[in-house]
N, C-alpha and C positions, 0 to 999 in steps of 0.2 A: 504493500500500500504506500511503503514512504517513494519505493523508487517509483508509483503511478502519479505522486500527489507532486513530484519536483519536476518531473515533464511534464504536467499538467501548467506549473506554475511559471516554467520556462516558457511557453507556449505563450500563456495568457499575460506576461509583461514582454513578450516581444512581439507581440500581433501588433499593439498599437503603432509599433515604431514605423511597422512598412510606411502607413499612412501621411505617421508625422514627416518624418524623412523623406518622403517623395515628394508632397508639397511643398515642404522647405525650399528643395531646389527647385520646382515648379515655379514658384513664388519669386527667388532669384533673379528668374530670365527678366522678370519684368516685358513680359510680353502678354500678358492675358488680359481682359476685359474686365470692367467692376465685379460683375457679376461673380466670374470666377478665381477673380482676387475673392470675394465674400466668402465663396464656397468653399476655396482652399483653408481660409479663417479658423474657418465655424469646423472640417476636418480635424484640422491641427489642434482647438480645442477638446471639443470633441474626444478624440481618440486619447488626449494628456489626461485629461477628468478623469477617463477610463483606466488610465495607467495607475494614475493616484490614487482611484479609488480603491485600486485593488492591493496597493501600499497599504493604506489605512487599514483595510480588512486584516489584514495581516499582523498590522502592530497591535488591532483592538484582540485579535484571538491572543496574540502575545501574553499582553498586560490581562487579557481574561485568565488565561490557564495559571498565568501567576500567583493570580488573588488582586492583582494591582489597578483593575479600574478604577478608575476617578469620577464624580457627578460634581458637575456642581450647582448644585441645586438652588432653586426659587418656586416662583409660582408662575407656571407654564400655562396659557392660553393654547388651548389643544386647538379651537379653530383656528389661530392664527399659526401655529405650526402644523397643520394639512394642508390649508393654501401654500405655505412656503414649500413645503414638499409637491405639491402639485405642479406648481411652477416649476422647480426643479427639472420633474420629468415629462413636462408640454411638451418641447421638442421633439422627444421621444418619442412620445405618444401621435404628437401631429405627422412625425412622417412614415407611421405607418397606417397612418387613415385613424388612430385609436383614439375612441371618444372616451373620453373623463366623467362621470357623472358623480358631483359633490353635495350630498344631503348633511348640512353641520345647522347639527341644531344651536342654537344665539343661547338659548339659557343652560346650555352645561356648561359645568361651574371648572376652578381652576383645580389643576394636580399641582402637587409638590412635586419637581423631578429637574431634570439637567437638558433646557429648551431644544439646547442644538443635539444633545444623545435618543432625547423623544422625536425631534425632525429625521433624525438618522435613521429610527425604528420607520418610519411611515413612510419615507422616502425607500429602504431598501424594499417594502413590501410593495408599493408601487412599483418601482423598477423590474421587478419580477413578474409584475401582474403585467406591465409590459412588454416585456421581454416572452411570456409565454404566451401572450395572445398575439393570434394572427392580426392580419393588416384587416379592417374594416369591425373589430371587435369593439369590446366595451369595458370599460375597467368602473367599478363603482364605488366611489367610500361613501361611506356613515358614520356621522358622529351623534354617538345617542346618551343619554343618562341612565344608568340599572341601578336600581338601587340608590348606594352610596358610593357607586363606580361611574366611570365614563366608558364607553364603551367607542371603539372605532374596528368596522370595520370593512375589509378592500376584499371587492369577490371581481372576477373577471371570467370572460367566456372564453377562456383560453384550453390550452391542452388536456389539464386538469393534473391528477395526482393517481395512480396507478396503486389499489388499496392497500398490496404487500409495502410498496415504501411511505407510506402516508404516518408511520409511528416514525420512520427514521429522518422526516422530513426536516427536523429543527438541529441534526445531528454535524460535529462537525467535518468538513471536507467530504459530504456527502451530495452526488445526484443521481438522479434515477438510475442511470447508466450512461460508460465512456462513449456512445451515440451522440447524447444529447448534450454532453460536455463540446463537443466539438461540435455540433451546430448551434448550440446556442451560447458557449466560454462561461467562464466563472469560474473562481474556486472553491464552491459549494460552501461558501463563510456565511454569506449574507442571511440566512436565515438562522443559521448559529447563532451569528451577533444579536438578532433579533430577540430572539430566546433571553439571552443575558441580559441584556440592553431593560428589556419588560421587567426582565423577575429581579433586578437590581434596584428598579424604582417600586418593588412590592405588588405587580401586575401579573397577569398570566395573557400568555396567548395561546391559541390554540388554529390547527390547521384540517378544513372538508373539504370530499368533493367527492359528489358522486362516481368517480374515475376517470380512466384517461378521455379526453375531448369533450369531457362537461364541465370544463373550468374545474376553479377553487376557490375558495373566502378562509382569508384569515380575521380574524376576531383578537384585537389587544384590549383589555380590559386595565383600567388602571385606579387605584382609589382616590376620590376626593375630598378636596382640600375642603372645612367648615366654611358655609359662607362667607363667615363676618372674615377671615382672611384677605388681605391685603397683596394684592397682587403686583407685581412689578412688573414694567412698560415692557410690551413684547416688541419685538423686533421689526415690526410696522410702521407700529406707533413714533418708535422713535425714527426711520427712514424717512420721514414724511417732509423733513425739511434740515438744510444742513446744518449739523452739530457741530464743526469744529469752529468759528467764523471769530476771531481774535485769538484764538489758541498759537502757538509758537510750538512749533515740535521740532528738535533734532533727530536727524535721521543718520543712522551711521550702520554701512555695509560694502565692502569692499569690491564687489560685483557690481558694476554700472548699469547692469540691467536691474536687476533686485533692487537697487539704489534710485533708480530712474523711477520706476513703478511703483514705491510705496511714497515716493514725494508725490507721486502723480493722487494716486488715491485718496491722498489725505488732502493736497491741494483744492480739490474738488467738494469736499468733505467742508471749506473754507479755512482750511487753517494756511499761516505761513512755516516755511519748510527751510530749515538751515541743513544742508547734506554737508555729511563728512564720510572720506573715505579709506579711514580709517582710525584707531584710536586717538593715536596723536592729534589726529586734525578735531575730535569729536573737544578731548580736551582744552586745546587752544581754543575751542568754541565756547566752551561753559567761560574763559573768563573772560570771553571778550561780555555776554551777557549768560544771564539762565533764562530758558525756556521754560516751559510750563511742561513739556514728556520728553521723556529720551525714549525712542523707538532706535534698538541698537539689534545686529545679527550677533551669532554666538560663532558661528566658524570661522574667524579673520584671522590672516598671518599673524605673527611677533606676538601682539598682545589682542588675547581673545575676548568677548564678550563680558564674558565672566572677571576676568580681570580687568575690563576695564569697570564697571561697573562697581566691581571693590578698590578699585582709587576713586572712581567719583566718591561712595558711600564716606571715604579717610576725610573728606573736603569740607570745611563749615558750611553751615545752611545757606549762608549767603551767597555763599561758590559754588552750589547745586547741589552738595551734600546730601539734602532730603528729599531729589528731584523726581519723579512717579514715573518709574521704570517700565517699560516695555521688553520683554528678548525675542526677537523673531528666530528660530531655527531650523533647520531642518531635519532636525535632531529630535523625533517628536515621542519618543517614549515616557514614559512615565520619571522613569531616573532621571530624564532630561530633565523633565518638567520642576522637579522636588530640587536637581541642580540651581535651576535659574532663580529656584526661587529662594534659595541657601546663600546665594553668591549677592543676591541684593534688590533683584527685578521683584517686581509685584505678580507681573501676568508673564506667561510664556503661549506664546501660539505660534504653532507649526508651519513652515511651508510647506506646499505651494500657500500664500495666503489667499484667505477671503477678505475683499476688500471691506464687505459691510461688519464682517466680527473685527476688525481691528480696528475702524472706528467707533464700532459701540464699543470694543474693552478700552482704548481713551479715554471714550465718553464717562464709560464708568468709573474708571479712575479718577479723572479730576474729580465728580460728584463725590467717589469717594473720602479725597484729600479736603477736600471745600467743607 
């Protein structure tokens, strides 16, 4: 099984590359049309999401078989993380003719749970329900209230689930058979994850289907939060208009594209953006003034992240001393995570980044420090 599960995995991080790499130099010649300047684009994204996602699959089984997940918890608006996971998987969905149909009831109340680990769970059960219905199909969620639970759940008129593997479905590096791994890729995590993901925020899910080519429905169940609970801004809420707009953030990353990109995002976001490209220069920047974030990478030559970060911390407050730390890495385990946050940063997020989680965790930071 280990030597099926490493070809499997060989296979599934180098599919994307054909794609990427071919456009690349397609792209190059500078000879194609808008259009297929877009389409090359939307490819190369595209196929990298797929690459990363299948990263991430891989670290979360990691840190799961460890004991080592992390949540970090609030009060999670379940309607607004299905829409976001929806969105998510539109594309998907739209180019293979596959209609979406979303019943979320407005008065189910809020969970206690980790917003982007709950988007994670809805999002891989969509992507599946995608991924196994044909083109002209129908994928459905429901968001209902049982009880003192929320209930969601995503049925689609897809292949279905064959009754002998319907107990092993939530198992890990399992699919139905090596057939259908090659027509349809995956490392049979995603549903594993899903599994853990649920039953870590105190949830159950469970997987029907009447058999192969009547679909299936998954059903997550998760407990809720007492009314009188007090909810924090979901991730809409706060997109709606830009949060950074007098904020002053040093950015410091030795890769001029990763350097380029995260000015760009936050730029947008309205903050102003002092780039340094590397420690030296990040430090000659605190005294020329301080900024209100340091957004710094942790993989840089001579003096790394971490070290730079424990000379700022030696520095009186007036000299940035107390300044509200960002680590970008790509370094995205858990040890990572417990490092950066040993060495002096507040928050640690992985690349590839999301542009809108690393302005809400600024966001949140200052309101934090304020």
């Amino acid at each position: 099984m280990k030597d099926e599960f490493l070809a499997v995995l060989s296979h599934e991080l180098r599919s994307p590359l054909n794609p990427i790499l071919g456009w690349a130099k397609l792209l190059q010649t500078r000879k194609m049309d808008e259009d297929k300047i877009a389409q090359g684009l939307a490819t190369i994204e595209r196929n990298a999401l797929l690459q990363s996602q299948l990263v991430e699959d891989l670290l979360d089984i990691s840190g799961i078989l460890r004991g080592k997940l992390s949540l970090n918890v609030g009060s999670v608006n379940l309607a607004a993380t299905i829409r976001a996971a929806i969105e998510t998987v539109h594309l998907a969905a739209k180019s293979k003719s596959i209609e979406i149909e979303a019943m979320l009831d407005p008065e189910v109340g809020f969970v206690s749970g980790d917003a982007t680990r709950l988007e994670q769970v809805v999002w891989n059960l969509l992507s599946n329900a995608v991924k196994f219905t044909p083109a002209q199909g129908r994928v459905q969620v429901r968001l209902q209230q049982r009880g003192d639970c929320a209930s969601i759940t995503i049925s689609d008129t897809g292949i279905g689930i064959h009754p002998n593997f319907l107990p092993h479905v939530f198992d890990y590096f399992r699919q139905a058979n090596s057939a259908m791994n090659r027509q349809f890729g995956g490392l049979g995590l995603g549903l594993a994850i899903v599994r853990q993901l649920v039953e870590a925020h105190g949830g159950t899910v469970q997987a029907e289907s009447p058999g192969e080519g009547l679909g299936a429905t998954f059903i997550v169940r998760l407990p809720l939060l007492p009314v009188q609970a007090t909810p924090r801004p979901n991730h809409q809420q706060l997109e709606q208009s830009p949060l950074l707009y007098g904020t002053q953030i040093l950015v410091v990353d030795n890769e001029p594209d990763a350097l380029e990109l995260a000015a760009f995002v936050l730029e947008e976001a309205g903050a102003r953006v002092i780039k340094a490209t590397c420690a030296g220069e990040a430090l000659a920047a605190l005294m020329q003034s301080v900024p209100d974030v340091l957004v710094s990478d942790i993989g840089m030559p001579d003096i790394d992240g971490y070290m730079l970060i424990q000379q700022i911390r030696a520095l009186p407050k007036e000299q940035g001393g107390q300044i509200p730390a960002i680590a970008l890495s790509a370094y995205a385990g858990d040890i990572n995570h417990q490092q950066s946050l040993s060495a002096g940063f507040q928050r640690h997020i992985s690349k590839p980044i999301d542009p809108q989680e690393v302005v809400l965790a600024i966001t949140e930071l200052l309101q934090h420090n304020n």
